[in-house]
N, C-alpha and C positions, 0 to 999 in steps of 0.2 A: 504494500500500500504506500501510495506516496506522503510525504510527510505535509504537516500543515502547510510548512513555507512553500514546497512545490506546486500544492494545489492552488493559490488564492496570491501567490505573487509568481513573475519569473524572476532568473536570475540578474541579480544586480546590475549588466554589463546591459542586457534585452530591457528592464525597467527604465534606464533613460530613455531607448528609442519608443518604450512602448507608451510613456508618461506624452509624447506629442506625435509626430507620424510616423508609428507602428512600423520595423522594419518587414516584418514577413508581411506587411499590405505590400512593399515596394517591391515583392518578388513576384511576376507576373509570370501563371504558368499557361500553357497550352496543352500538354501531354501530360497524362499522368506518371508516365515514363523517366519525366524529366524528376521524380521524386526518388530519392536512393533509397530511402527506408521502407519502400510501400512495393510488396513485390505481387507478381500476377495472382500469385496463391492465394494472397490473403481475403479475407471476407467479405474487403471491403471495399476492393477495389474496386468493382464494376462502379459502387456511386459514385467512389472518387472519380473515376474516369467520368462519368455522366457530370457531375456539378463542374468540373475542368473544362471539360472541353463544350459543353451544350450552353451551360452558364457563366461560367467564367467567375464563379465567386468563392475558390479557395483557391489560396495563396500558399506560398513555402516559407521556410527561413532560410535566410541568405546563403548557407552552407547546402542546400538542398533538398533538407531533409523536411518532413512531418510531423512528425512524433506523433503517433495517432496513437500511441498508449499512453501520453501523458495529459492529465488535467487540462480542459479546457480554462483559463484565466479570464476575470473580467474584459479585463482591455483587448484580447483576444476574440473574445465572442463579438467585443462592440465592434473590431473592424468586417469580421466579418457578414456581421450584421449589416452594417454599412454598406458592405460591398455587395450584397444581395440585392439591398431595397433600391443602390443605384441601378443595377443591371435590369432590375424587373422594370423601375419605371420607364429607363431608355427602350425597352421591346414592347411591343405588344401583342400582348397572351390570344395565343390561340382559342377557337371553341373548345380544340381538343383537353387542353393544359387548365380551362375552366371546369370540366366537368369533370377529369380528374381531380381536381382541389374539391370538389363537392363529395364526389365518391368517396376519397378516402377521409372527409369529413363527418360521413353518414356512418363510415364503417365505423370507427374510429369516434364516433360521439358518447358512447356508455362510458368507453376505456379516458377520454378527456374527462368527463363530468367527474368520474370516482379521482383522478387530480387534482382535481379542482377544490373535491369534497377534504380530498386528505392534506392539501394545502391549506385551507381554510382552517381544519381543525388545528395542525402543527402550529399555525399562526397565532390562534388561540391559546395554544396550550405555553408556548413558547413566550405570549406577554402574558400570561398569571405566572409563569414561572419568575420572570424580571420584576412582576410587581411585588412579589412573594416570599422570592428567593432570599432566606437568612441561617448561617448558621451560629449554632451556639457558641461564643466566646467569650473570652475574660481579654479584655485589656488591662495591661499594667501600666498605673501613671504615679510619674512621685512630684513630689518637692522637697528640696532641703531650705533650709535655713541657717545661715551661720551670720552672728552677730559681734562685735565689740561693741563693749558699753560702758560710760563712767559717768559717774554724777558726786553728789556729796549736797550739802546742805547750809544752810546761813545758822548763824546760833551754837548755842553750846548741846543742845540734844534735840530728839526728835521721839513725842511721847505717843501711847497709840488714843487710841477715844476711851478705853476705859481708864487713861494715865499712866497704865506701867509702861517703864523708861523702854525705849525700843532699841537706841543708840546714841552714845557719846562720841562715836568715834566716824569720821570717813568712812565711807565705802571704798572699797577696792576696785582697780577696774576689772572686768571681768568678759570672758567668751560664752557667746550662748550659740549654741545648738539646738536643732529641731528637725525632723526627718519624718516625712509622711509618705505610707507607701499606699495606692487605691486599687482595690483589684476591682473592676467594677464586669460583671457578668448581666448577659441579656440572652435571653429565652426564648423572644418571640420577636427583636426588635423593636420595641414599647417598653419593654420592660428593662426593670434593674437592679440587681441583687451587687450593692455595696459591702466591699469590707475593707476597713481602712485602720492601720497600724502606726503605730506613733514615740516615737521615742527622742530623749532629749535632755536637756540638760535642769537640774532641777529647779523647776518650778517658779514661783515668785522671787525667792532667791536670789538667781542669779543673774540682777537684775536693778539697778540704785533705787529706782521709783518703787518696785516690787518688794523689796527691803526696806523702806525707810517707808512705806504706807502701804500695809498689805492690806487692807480695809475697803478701800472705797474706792476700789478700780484705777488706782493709778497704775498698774505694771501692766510691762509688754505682752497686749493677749498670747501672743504666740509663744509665750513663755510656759503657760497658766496648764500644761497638761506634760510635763514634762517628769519625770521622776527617775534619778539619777541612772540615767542610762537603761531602764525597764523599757522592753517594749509592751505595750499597752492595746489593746483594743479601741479606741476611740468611735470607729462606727461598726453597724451592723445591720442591715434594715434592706428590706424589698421593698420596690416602688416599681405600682400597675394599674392599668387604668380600665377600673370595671365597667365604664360608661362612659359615652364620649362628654368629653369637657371634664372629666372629673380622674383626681390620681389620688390613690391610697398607699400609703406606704407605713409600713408594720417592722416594728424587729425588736429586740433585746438590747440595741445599746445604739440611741438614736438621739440628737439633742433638738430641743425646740427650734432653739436660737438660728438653726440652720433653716428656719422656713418659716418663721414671723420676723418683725421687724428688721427686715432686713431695706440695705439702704445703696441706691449707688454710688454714691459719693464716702459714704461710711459703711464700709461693712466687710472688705476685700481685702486678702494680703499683699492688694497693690496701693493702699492706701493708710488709713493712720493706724497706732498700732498702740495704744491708748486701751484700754482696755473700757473702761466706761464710755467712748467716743464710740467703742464698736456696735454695741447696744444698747437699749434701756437697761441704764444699771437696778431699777426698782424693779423691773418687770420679768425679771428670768432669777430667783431666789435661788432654783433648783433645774436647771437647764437640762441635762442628761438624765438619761435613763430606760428603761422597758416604756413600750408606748406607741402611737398611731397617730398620722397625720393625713387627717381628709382634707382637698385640694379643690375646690369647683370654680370654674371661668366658663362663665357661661357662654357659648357660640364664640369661643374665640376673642370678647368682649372686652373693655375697659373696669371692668368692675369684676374683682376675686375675694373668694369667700375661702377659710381657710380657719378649719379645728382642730385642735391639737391634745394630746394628753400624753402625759409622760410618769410612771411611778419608780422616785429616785434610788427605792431599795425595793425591786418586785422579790428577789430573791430573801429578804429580809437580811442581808448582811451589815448593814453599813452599824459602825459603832454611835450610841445614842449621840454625840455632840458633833456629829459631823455638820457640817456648816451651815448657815443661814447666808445672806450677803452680808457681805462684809466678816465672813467666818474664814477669811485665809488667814494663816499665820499659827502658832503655834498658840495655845488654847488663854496664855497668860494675858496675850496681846489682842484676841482675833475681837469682833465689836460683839458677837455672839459666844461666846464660847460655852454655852450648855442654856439652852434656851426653851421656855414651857416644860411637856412632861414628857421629852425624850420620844423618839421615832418607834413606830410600832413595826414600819415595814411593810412586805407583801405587797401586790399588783393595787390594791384599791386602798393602800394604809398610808401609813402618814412616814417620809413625804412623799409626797405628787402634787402635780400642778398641772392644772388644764387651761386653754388659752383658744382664743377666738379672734381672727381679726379680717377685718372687710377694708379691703383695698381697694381703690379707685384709680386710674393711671392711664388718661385718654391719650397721653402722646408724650409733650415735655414734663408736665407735671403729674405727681404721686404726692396720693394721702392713703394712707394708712391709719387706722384706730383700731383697738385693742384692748379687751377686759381680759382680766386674768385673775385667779382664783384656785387655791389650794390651799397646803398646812406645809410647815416643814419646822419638824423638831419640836410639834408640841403647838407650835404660832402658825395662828390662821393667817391666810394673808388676801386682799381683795386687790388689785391695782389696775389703774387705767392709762393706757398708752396714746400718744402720736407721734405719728412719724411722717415727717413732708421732705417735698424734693421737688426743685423745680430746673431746669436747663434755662436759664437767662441764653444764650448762645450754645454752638456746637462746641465752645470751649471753655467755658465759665458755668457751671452750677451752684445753685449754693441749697443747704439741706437744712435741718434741724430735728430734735426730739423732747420728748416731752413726757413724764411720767407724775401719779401721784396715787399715792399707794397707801393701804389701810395694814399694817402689821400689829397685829394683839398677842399678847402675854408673851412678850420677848422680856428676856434679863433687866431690861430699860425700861419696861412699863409696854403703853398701848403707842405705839408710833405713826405719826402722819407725814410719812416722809416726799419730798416732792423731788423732782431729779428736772435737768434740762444740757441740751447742750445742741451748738450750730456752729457752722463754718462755711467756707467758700471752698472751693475746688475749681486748679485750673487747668487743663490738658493742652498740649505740646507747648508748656511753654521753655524758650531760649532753644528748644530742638524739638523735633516730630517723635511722637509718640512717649513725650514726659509728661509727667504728672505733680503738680505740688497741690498741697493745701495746709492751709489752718482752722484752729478751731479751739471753742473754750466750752466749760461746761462745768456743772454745778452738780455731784453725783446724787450727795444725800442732805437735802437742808430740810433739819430737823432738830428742833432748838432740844431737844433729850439726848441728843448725840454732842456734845462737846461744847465749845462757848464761842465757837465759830464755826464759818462755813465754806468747806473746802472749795477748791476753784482751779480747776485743771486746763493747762496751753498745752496746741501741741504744733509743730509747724512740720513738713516735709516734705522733699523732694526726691520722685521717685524717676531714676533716670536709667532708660533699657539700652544695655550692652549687646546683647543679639537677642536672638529671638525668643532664647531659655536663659537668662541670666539676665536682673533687674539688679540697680544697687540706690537703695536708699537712706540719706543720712536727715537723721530727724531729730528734733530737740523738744521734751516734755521739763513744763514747768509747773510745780504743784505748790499755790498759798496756802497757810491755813492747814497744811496736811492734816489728816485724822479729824478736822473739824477742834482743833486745838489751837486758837490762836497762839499761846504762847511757844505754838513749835515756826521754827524759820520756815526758808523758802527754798524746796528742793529742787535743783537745775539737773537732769539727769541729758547726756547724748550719744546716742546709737548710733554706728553702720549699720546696715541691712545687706545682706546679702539673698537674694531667693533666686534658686535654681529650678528651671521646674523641666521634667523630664516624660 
């Protein structure tokens, strides 16, 4: 059999001549004779002799030959296509040469129709196959992270909000690391079964802002899942759409945050890295866990509707004081450290948090709102969200958020804490495809939290080396940290490096 290339091209040297006028059109034969490869024996000769010499409408290759056992080629059929429909229009057809083309039309019309029939079906079969055609894969995607970072503080210490001493002394400067690997598998083409691993260096830690205020969202998100070199689980979850306009998506270790308030200008590891800048810091207490997220846009529309729930120990492991917000840090310091009457656990126990939000987003601009409601560690919690974003230009947006939240029987009493924060974002600016922005933001102003009210800057400039390799240097400034006026004013600033693969 001949191979793909033989049948559907000729050889490279016959492809120029054949790409404008066809060398075997230029070999005009009279005798079939004159062909070296085509001898009296073979089968085929009489027609060849007959299309030769009666009609004159096949040709040789320059060398003399036929090849009448190799693959007839498009460009091959089209000249001699060509050289048929001229020879027939220059004569004109006998009676005879007419009711021969009827005749073997008449014979010959069952055996045409079932071609036709089974053309048509291949046709058929051949586009469901193309519209169809998927098989099961996993693609593998990562991103690393590698950071330097130094900061230090104004003042002689820095206290947390419940007052124990956090530090006397400088921070050190320090390297941070972070490595996310995505296996992400699909089934059907629509669907997708995530699994995402994560490893890095530890945690709030290692990190000035993340150290000197573990509380109220000053450290590098991308810090914030990191534990001394562990690889980790981070996701886990299937996403599929049981009805058109609508995605469900279900698994064992799944976080909210990844599918409400989410923000273009704020919310991307090409942008700030502020951790309270990235979301409502009142609004996700208890962000990870076992849980389901229903998804509806109706016809494709401006308007998404979007349920969520998540249960923080379905398993019932987690130790009674693990954290409320502002529960990072080590239990002396954290702003919760053992809060109401301790976590019971389980799929529907305490904690969990369910969330609801209805987005609007006709074109430049997005609103988002969001109620939100659960318990964690004992304290109920009620909170209400917004989140806007508008495109001033194809290069200028500016965004904002907005939280104010009901938290009962925390260590602090019943808390009414309200959060906000906004900034501007600019794209390609001083080169194509950079990105800078600033932004300020107020996490937790609640006069039961400390005798001031913290107040977080962040500025950045995110500038792409090729097409897998961004580098951004960014400066966070926190007043008021822990909501303790009498602590200074911590100036922390990072490299960014992100590789994504």
């Amino acid at each position: 059999m001949s191979s793909a290339t033989e049948i559907f091209s000729p050889p490279l040297g016959e492809l120029e001549n054949l790409s404008g006028n066809p060398s075997f059109a230029n070999r005009p034969l009279t005798s079939v004779d004159q062909l070296t490869d085509v001898q009296a024996s073979s089968w085929a000769f009489q027609s060849l002799q007959s299309l030769i010499e009666d009609y004159g409408v096949v040709t040789g290759y320059p060398n003399d030959t036929f090849r009448g056992a190799r693959a007839l080629s498009r460009f091959e059929f089209a000249s001699v296509l060509n050289t048929a429909i001229q020879e027939l229009s220059q004569r004109q057809l006998s009676r005879s040469d007419l009711d021969t083309l009827q005749t073997l039309q008449t014979e010959f019309a069952s055996e045409l129709s079932a071609v036709q029939g089974r053309v048509k079906t291949l046709e058929a079969k051949t586009a469901d196959i193309d519209a169809h055609q998927f098989s099961t894969a996993t693609k593998f995607v990562g991103q690393v992270i590698f950071a330097a970072n130094a900061g230090g503080f104004t003042g002689d210490r820095i206290i947390a909000p419940s007052g124990v001493l956090i530090s006397e002394n400088q921070p050190r400067p320090t390297f941070i690391q972070r490595t996310a690997l995505f296996l992400n598998t699909s089934f059907n083409g629509t669907d997708q079964l995530q699994v995402r691993l994560i490893t890095g260096s530890d945690g709030t830690t290692d990190n000035a802002t993340g150290l000197l205020e573990p509380n109220l969202g000053s450290n590098l998100d991308y810090t914030t899942q990191g534990r001394d070199d562990l690889i980790s689980l981070a996701r886990l979850y299937y996403s599929f759409s049981p009805l058109q306009d609508l995605q469900l998506t279900i698994g064992p270790q799944l976080v909210i945050s990844d599918y409400a308030d989410t923000n273009s200008y704020a919310n991307t590891p090409l942008d700030f890295s502020t951790q309270a800048f990235i979301n409502n810091f009142v609004l996700f207490p208890r962000p990870a866990g076992a849980g389901a997220v229903l998804e509806w846009n109706p016809n494709q529309g401006p308007f998404h509707l979007r349920a969520m729930y998540v249960a923080g120990d379905a398993a019932g492991l987690l130790p009674e004081n693990d954290g409320l917000i502002g529960g990072g840090g080590p239990d002396d310091i954290a702003l919760f450290p053992v809060a109401g009457l301790g976590a019971a656990g389980g799929l529907f126990g305490d904690p969990n948090q369910g969330l609801v939000e209805l987005e609007y987003s006709p074109g430049s601009f997005a609103m988002r709102l969001q109620y939100s409601r659960g318990k964690v560690i004992g304290s109920e919690f009620d909170v209400l969200g917004l989140n806007a974003e508008v495109a001033v230009s194809d290069r200028i947006g500016l965004f904002g958020r907005y939280g104010y939240g009901a938290y009962d029987n925390t260590t602090l009493g019943d808390l009414r804490p309200n959060y906000w924060m906004a900034g501007v974002s600019v794209k390609d600016l001083f080169m194509p495809d950079a990105l800078a922005g600033i932004a300020a933001g107020q996490p937790l102003i609640e006069r039961a939290v400390g005798d001031g009210t913290q107040t977080n800057f962040e500025v950045f400039y995110n500038v792409p080396v090729s097409d897998n390799i961004r580098v951004t240097p960014l400066l966070q400034v926190v007043t008021n940290p822990g909501n303790q006026a009498t602590n200074g004013i911590i100036f922390s600033s990072t490299v960014r490096v992100i590789f994504s693969f």
